[in-house]
N, CA, C and O atoms as CSV, one atom per row, in Angstrom:
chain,resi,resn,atom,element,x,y,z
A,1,UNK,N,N,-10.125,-3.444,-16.177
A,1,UNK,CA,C,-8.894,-3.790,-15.478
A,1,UNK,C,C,-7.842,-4.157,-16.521
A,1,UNK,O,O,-8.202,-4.739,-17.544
A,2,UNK,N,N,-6.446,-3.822,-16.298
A,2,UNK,CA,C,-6.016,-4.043,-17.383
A,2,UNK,C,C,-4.814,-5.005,-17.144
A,2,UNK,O,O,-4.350,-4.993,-16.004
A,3,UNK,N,N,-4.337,-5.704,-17.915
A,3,UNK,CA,C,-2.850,-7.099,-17.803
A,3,UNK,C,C,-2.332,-6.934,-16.358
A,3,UNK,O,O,-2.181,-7.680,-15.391
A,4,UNK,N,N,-2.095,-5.426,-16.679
A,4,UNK,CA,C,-1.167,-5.555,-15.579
A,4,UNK,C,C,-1.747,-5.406,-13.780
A,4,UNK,O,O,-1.088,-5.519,-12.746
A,5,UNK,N,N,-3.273,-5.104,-13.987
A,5,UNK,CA,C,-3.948,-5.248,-12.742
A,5,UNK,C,C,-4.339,-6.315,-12.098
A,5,UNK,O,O,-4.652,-6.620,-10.947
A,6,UNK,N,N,-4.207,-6.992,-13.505
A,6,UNK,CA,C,-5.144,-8.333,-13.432
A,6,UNK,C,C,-4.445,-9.053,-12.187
A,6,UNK,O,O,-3.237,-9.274,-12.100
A,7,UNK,N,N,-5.459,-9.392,-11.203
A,7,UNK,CA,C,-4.934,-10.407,-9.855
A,7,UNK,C,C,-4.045,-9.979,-8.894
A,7,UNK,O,O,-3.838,-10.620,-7.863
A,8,UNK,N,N,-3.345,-8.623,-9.248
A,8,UNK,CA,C,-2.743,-7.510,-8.608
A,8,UNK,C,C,-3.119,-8.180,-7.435
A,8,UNK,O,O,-4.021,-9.014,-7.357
A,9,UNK,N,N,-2.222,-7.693,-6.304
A,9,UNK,CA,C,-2.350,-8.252,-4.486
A,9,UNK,C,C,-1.690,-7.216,-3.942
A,9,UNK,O,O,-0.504,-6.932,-4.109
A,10,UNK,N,N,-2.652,-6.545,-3.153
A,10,UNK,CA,C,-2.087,-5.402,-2.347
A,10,UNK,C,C,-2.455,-5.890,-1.504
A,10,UNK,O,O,-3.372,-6.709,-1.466
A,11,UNK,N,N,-1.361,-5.205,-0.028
A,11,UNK,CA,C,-1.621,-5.766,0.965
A,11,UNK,C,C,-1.890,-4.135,1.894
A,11,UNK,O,O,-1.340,-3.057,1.669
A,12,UNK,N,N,-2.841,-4.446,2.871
A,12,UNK,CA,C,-3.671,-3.404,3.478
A,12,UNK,C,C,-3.178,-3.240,4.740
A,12,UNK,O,O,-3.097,-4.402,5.138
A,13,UNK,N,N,-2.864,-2.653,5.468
A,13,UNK,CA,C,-1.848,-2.652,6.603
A,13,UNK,C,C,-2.701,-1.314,7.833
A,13,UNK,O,O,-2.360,-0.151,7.614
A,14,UNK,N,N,-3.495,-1.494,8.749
A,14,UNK,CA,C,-4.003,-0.082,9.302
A,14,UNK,C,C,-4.562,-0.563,10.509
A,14,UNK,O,O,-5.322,-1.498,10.256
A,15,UNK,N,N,-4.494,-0.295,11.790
A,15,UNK,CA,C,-4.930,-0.606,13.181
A,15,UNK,C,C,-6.466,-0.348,13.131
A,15,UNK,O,O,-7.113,-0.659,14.131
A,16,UNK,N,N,-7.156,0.232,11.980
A,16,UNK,CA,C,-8.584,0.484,12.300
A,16,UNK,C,C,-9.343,-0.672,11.259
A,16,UNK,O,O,-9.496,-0.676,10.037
A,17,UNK,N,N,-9.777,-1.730,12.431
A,17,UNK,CA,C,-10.461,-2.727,10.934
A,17,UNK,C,C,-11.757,-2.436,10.141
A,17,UNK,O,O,-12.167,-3.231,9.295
A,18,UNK,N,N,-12.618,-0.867,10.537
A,18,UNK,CA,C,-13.441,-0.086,9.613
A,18,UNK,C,C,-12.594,-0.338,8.132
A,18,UNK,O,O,-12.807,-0.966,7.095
A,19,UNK,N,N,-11.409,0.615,8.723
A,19,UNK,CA,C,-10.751,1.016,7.486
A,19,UNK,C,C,-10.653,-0.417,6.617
A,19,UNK,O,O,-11.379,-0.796,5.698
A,20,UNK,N,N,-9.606,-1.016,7.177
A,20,UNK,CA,C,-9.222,-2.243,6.560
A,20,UNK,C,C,-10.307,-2.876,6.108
A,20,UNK,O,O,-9.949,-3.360,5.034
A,21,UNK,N,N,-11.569,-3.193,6.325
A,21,UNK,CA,C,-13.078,-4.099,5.780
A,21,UNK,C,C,-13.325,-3.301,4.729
A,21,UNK,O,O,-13.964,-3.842,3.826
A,22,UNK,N,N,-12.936,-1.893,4.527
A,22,UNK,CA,C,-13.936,-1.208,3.732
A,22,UNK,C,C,-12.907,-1.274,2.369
A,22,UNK,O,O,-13.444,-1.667,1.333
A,23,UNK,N,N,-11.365,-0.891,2.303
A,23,UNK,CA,C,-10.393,-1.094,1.539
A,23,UNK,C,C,-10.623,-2.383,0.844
A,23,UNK,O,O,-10.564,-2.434,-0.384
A,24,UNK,N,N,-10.986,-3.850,1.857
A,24,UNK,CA,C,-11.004,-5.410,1.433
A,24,UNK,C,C,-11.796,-5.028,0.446
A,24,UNK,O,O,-11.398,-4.733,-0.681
A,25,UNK,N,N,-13.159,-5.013,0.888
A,25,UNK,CA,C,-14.231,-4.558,0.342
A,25,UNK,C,C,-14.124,-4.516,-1.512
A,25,UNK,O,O,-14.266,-5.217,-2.514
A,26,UNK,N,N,-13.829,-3.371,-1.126
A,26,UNK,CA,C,-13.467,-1.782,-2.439
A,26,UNK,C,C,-12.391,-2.896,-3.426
A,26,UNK,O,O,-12.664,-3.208,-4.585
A,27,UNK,N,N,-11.448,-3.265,-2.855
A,27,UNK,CA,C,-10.595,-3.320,-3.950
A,27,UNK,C,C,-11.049,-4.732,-4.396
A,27,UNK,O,O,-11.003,-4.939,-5.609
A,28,UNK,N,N,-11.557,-5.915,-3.448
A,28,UNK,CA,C,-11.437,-7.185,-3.798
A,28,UNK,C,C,-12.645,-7.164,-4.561
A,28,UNK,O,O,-12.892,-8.153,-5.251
A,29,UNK,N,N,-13.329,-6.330,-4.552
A,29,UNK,CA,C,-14.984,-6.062,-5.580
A,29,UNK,C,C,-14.403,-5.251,-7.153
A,29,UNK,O,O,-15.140,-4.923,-8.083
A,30,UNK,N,N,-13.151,-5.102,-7.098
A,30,UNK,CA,C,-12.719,-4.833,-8.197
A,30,UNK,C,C,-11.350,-5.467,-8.851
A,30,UNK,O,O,-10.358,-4.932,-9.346
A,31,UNK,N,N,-11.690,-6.717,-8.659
A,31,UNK,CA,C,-10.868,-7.969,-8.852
A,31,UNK,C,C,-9.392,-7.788,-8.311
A,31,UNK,O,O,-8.628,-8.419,-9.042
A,32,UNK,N,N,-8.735,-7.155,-7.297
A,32,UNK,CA,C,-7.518,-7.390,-6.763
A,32,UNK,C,C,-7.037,-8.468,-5.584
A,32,UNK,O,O,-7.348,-8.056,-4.467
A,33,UNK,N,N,-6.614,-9.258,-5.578
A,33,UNK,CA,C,-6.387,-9.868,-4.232
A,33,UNK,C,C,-5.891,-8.962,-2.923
A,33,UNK,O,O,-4.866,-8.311,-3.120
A,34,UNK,N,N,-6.577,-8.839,-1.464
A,34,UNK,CA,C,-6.395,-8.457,-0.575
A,34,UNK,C,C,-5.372,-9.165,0.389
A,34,UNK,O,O,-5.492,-10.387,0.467
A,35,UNK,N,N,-4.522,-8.651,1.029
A,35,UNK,CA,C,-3.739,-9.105,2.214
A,35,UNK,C,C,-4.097,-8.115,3.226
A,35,UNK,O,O,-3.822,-6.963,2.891
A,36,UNK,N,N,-4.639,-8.254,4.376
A,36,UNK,CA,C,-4.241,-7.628,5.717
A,36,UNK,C,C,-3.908,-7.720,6.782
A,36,UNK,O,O,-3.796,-8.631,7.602
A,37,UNK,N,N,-3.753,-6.762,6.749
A,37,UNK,CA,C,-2.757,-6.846,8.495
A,37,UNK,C,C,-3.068,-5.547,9.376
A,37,UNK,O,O,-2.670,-4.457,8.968
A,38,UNK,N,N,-3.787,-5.649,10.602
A,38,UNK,CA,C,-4.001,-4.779,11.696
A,38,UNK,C,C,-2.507,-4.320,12.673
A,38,UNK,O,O,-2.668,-3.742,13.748
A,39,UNK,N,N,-1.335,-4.594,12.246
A,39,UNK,CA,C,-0.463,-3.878,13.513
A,39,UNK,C,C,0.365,-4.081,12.384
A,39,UNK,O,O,0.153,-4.800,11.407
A,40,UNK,N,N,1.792,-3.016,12.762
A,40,UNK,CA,C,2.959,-3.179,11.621
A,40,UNK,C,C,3.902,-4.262,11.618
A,40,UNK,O,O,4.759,-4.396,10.745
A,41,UNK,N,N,3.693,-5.283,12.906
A,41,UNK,CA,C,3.886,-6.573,13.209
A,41,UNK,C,C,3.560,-7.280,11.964
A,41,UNK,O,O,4.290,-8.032,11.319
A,42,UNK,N,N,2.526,-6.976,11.761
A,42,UNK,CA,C,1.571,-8.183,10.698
A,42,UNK,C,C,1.520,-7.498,9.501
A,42,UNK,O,O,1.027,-8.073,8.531
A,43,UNK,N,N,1.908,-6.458,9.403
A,43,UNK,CA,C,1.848,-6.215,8.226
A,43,UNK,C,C,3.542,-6.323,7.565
A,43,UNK,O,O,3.609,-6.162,6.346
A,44,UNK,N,N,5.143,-6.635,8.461
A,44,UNK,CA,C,5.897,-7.050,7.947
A,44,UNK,C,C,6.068,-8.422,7.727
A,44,UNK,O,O,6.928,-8.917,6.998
A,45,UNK,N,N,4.640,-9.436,8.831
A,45,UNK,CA,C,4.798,-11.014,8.280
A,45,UNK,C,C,3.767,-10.825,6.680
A,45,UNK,O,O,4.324,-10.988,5.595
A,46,UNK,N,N,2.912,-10.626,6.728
A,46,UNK,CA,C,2.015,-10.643,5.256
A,46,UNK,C,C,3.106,-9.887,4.037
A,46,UNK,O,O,3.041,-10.200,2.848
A,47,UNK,N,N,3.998,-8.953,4.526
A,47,UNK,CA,C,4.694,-8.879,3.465
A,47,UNK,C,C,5.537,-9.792,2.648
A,47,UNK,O,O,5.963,-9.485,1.535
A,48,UNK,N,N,5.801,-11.118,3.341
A,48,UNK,CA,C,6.850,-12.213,2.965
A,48,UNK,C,C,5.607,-13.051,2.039
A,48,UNK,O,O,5.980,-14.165,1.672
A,49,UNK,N,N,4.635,-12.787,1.749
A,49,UNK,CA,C,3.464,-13.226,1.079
A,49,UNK,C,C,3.371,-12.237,-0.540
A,49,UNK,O,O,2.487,-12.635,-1.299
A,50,UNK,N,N,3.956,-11.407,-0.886
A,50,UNK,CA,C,4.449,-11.499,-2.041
A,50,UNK,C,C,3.373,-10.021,-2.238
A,50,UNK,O,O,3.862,-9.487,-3.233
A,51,UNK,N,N,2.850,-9.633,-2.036
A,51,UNK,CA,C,2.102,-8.065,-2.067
A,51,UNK,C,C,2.830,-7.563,-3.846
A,51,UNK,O,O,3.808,-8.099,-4.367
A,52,UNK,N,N,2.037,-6.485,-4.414
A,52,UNK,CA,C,2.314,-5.949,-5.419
A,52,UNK,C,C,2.342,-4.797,-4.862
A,52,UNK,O,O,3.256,-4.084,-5.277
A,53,UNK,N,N,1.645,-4.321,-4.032
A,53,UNK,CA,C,1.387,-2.993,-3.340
A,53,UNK,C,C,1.308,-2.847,-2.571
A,53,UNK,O,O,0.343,-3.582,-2.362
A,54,UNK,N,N,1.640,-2.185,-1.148
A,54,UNK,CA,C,1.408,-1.893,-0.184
A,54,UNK,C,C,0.499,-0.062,-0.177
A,54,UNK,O,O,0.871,0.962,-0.752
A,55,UNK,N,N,-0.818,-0.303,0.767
A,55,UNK,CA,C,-1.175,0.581,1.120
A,55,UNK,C,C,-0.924,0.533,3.037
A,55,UNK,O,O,-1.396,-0.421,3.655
A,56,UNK,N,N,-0.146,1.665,3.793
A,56,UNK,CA,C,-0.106,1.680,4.929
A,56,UNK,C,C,0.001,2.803,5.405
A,56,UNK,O,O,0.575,3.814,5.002
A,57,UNK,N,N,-0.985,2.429,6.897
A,57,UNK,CA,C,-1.156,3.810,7.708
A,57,UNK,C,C,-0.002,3.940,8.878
A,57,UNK,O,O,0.558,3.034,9.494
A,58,UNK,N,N,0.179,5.453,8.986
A,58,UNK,CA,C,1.304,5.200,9.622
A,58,UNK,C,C,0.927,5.375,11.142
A,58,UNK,O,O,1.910,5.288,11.878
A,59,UNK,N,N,-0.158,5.580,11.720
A,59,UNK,CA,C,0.044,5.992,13.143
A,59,UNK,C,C,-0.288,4.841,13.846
A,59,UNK,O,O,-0.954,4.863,14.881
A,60,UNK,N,N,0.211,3.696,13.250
A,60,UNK,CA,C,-0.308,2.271,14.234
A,60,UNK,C,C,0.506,1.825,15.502
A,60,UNK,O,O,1.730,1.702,15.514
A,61,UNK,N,N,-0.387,1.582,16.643
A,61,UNK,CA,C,1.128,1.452,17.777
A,61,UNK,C,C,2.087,0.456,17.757
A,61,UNK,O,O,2.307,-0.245,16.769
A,62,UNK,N,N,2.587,0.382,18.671
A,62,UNK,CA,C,3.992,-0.124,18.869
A,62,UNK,C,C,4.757,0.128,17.384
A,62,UNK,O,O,5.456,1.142,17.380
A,63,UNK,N,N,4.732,-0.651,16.103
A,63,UNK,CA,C,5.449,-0.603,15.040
A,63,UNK,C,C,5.101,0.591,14.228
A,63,UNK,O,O,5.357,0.482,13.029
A,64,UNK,N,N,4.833,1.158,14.431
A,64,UNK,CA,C,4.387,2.697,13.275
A,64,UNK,C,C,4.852,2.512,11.883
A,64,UNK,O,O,5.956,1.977,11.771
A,65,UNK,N,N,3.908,3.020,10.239
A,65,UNK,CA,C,3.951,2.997,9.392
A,65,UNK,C,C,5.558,3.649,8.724
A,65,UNK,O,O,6.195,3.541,7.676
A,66,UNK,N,N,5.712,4.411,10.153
A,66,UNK,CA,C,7.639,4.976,9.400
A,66,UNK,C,C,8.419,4.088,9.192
A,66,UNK,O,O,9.218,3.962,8.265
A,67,UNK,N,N,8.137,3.195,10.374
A,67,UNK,CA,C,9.602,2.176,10.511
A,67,UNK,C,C,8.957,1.093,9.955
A,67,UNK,O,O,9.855,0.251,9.958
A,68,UNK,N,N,8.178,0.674,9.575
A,68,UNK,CA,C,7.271,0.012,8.458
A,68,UNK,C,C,7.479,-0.459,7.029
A,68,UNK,O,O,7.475,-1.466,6.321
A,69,UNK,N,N,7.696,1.097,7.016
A,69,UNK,CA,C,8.129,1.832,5.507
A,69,UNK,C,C,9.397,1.819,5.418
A,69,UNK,O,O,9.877,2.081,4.315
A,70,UNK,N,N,10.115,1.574,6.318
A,70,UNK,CA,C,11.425,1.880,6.000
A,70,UNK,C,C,11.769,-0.180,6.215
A,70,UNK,O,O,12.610,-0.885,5.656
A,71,UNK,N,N,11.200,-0.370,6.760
A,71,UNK,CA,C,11.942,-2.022,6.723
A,71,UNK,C,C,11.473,-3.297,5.946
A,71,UNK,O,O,11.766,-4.490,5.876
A,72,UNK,N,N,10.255,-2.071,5.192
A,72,UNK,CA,C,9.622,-3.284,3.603
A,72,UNK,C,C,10.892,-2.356,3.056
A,72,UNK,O,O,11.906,-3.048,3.146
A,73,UNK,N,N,11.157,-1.228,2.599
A,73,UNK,CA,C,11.787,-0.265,1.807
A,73,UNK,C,C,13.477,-1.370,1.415
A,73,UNK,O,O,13.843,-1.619,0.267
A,74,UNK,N,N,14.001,-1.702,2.314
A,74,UNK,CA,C,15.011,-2.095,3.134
A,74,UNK,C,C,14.765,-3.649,2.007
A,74,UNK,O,O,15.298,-3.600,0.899
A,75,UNK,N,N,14.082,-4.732,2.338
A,75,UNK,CA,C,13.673,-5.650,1.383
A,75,UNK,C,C,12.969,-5.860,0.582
A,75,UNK,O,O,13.056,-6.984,0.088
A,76,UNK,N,N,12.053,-5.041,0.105
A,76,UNK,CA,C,11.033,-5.022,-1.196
A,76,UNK,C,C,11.331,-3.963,-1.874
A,76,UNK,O,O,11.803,-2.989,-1.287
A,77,UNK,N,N,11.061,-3.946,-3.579
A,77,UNK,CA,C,11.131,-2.676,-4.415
A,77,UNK,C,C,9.747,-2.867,-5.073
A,77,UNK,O,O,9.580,-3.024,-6.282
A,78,UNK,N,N,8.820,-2.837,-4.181
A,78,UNK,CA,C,7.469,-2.450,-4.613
A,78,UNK,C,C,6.919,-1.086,-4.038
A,78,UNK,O,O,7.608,-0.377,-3.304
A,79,UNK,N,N,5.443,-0.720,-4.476
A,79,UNK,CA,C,4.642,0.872,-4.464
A,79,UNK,C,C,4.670,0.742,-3.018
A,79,UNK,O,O,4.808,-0.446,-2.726
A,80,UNK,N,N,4.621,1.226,-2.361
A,80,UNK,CA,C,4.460,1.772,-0.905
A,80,UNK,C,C,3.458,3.204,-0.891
A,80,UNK,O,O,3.963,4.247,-1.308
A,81,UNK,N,N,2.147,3.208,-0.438
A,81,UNK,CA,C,1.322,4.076,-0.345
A,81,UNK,C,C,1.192,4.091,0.775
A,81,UNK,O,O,0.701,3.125,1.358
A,82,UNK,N,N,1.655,5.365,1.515
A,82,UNK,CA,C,0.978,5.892,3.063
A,82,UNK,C,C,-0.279,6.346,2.828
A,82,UNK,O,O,-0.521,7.087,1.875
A,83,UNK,N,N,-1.480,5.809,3.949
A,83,UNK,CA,C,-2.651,6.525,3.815
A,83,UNK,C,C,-2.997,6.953,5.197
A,83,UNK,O,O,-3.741,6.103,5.688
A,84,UNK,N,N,-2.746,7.977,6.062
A,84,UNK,CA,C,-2.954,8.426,6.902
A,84,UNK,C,C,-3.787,9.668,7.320
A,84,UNK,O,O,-4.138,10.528,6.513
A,85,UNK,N,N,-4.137,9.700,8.927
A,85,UNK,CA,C,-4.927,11.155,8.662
A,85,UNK,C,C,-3.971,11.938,9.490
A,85,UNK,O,O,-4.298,12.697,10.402
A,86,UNK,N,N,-2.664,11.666,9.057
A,86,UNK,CA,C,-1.354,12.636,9.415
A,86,UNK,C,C,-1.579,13.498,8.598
A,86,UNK,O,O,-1.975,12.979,7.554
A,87,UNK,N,N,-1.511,14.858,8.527
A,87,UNK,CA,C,-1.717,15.931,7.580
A,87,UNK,C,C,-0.031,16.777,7.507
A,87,UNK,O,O,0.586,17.389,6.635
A,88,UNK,N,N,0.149,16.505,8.517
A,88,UNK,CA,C,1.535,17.597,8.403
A,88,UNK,C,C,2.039,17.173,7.795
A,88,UNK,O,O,2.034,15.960,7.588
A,89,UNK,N,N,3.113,18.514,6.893
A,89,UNK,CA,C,3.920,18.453,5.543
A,89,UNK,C,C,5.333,17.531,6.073
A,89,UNK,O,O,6.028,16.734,5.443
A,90,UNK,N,N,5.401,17.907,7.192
A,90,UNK,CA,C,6.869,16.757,7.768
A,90,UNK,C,C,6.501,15.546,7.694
A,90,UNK,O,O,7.015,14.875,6.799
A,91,UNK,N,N,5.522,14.910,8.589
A,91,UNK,CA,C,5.200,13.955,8.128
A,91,UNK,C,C,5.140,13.149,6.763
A,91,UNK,O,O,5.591,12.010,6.652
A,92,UNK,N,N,4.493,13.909,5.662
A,92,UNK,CA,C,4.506,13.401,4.835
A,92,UNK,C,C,5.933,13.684,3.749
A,92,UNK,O,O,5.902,13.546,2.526
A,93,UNK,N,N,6.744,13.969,4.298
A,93,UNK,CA,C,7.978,14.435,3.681
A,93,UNK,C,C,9.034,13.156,4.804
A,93,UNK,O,O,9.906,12.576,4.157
A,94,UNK,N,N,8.973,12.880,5.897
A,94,UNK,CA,C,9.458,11.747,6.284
A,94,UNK,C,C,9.288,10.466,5.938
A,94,UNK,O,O,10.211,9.659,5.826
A,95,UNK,N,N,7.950,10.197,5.730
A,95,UNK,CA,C,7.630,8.908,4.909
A,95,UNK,C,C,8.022,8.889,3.342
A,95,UNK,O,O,8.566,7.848,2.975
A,96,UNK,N,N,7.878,9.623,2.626
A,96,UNK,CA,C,8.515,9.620,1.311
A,96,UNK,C,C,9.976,9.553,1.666
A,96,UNK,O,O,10.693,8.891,0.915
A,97,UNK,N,N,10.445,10.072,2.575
A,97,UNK,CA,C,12.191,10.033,2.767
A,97,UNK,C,C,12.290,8.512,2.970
A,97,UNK,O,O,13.106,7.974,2.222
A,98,UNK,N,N,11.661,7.734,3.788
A,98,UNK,CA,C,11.940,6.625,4.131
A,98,UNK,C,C,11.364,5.464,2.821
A,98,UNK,O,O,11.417,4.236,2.750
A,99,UNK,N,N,10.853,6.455,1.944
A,99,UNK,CA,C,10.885,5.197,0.814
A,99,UNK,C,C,9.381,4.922,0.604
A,99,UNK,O,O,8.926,3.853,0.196
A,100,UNK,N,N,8.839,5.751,0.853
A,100,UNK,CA,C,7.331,5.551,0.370
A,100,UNK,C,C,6.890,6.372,-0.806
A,100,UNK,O,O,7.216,7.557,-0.886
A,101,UNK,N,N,6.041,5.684,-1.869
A,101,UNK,CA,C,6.049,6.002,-2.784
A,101,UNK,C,C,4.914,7.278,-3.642
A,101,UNK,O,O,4.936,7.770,-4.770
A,102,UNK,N,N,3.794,7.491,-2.174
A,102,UNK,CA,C,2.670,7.985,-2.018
A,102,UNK,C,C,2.207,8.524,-0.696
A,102,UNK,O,O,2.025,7.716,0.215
A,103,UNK,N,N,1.980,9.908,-0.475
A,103,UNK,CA,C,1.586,9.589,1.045
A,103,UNK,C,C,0.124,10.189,0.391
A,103,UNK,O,O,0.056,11.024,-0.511
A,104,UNK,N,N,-0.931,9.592,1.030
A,104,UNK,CA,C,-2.391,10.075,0.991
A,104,UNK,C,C,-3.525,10.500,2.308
A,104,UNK,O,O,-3.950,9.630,3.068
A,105,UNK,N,N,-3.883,11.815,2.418
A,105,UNK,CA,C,-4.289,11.356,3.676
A,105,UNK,C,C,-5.854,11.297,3.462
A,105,UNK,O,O,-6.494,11.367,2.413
A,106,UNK,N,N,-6.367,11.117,5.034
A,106,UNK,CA,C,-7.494,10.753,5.545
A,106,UNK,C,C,-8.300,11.578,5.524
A,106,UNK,O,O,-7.540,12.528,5.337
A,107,UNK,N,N,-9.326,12.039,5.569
A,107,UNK,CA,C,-10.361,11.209,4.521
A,107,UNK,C,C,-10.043,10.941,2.716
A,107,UNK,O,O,-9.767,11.834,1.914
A,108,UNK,N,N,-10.150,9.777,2.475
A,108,UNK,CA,C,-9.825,10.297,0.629
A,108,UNK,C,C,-10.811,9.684,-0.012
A,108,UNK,O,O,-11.445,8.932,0.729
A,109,UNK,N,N,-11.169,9.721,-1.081
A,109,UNK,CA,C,-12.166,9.385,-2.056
A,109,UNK,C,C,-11.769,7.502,-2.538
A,109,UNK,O,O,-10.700,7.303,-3.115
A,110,UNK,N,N,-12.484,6.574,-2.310
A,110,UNK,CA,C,-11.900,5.410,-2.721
A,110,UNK,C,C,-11.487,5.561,-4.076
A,110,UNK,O,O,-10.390,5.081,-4.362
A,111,UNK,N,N,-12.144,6.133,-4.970
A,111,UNK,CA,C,-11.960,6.228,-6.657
A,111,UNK,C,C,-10.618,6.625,-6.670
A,111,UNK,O,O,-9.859,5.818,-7.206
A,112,UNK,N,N,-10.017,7.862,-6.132
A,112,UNK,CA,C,-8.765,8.061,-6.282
A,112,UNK,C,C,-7.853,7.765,-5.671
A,112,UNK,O,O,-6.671,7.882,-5.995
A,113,UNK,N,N,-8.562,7.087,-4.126
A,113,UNK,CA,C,-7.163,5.834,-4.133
A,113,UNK,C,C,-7.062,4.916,-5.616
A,113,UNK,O,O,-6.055,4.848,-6.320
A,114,UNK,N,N,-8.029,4.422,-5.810
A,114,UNK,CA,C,-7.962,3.136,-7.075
A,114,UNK,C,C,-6.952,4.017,-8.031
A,114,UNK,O,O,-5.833,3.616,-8.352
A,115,UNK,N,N,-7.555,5.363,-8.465
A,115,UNK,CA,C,-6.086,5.836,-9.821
A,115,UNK,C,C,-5.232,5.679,-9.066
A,115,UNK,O,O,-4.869,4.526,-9.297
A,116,UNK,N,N,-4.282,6.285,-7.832
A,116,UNK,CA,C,-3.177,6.189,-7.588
A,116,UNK,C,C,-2.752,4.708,-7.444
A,116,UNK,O,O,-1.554,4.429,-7.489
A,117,UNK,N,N,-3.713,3.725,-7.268
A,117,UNK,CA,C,-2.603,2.600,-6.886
A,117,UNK,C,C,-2.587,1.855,-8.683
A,117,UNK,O,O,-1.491,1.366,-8.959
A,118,UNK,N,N,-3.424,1.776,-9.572
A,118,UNK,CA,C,-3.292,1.410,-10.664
A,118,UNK,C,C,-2.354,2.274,-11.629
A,118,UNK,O,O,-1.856,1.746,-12.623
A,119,UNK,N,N,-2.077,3.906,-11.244
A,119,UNK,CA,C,-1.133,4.462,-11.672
A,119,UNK,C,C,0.381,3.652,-11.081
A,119,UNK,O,O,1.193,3.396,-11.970
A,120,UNK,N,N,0.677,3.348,-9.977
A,120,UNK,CA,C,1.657,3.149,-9.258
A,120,UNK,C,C,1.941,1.334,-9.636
A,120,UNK,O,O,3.045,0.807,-9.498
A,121,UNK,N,N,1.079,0.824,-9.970
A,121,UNK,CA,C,0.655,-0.364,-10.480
A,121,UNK,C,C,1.523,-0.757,-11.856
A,121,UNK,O,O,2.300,-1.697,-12.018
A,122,UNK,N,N,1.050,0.467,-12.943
A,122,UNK,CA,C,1.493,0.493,-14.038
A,122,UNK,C,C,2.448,0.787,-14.317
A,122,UNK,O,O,2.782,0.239,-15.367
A,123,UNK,N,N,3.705,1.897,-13.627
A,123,UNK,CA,C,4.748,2.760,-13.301
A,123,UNK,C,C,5.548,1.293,-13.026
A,123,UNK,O,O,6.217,0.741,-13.899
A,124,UNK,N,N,5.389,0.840,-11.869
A,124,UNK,CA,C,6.155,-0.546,-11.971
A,124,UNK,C,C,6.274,-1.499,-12.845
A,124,UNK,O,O,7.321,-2.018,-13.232
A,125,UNK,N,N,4.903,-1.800,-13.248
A,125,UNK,CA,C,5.305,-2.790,-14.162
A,125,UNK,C,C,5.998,-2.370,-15.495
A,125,UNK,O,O,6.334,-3.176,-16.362
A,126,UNK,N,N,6.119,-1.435,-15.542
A,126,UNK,CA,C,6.872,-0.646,-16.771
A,126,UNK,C,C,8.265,-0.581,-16.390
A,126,UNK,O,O,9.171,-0.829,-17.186
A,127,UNK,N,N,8.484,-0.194,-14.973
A,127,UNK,CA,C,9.999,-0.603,-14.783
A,127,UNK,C,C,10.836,-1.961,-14.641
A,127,UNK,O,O,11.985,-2.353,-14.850
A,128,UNK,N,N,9.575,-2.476,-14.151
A,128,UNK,CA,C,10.238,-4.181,-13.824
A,128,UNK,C,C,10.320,-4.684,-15.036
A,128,UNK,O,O,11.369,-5.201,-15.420
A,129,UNK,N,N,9.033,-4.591,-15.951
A,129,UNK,CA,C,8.628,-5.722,-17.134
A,129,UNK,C,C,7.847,-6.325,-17.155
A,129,UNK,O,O,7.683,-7.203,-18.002
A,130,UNK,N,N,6.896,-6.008,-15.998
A,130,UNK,CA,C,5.802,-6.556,-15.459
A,130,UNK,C,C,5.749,-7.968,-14.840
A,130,UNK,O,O,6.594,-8.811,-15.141
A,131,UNK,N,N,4.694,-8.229,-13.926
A,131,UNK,CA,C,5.048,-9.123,-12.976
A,131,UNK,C,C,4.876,-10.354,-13.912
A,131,UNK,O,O,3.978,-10.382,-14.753
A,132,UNK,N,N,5.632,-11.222,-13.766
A,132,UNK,CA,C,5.762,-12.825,-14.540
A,132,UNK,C,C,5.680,-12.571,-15.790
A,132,UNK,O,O,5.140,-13.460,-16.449
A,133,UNK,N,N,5.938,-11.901,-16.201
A,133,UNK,CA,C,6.345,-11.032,-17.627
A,133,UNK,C,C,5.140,-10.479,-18.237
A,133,UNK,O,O,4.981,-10.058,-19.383
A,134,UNK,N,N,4.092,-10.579,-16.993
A,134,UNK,CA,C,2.390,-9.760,-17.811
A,134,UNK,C,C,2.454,-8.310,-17.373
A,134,UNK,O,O,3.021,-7.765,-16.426
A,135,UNK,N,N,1.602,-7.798,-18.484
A,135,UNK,CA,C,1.401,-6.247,-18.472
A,135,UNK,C,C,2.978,-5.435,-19.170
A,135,UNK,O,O,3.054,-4.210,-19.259
């Protein structure tokens, strides 16, 4: 893990709590702090909790991952990863429009979620300066 992973806090955002237990799981077994949230309700209060990353699915009801994405987009300049089992190219060309930084879909390999979010991890902290001036 490297400076800039170190204690990393992504926050997990997806109506299926399979998904969400197995993400906790995965990432907090590889030293990241977890935030989640089951509806896009809860996943814009856990965002005021300081996230480094957002991973979110977009087909959750009432609040959907678009307007999600677009109203962390709106107050945060952190990674935004869609992980959905939306496949269509619109889809995933609307969520990047609205400011997402990744769209990934469903089924994916946990390993290469982990590169993309430690790539997306590092990409920031290279633009910011890294978080509290680490990494």
């Amino acid at each position: 893990m490297t400076e800039c992973e170190r204690q990393a806090t992504l926050l997990v955002a997806d109506d299926e709590p399979e998904i969400v237990e197995m993400l906790q799981e995965y990432f907090v077994g590889r030293g990241f702090r977890v935030l989640t949230a089951g509806s896009g309700q809860e996943a814009l209060e856990q965002a005021a909790h300081g996230p480094d990353l957002v991973l979110l699915d977009v087909g959750m009801p009432r609040l959907d991952g678009f307007e999600v994405c677009r109203r962390l987009r709106e107050a945060l300049d952190i990674p935004i990863l869609m992980v959905t089992a939306r496949t269509e190219a619109a889809d995933a060309i609307r969520g990047l429009g609205l400011g997402a930084d990744d769209y990934i879909t469903k089924p994916f390999d946990p390993s290469l979620l982990m590169a993309r979010v430690r790539s997306h991890l590092k990409r920031y902290a290279r633009l910011t300066g890294g978080k509290d001036g680490e990494g």
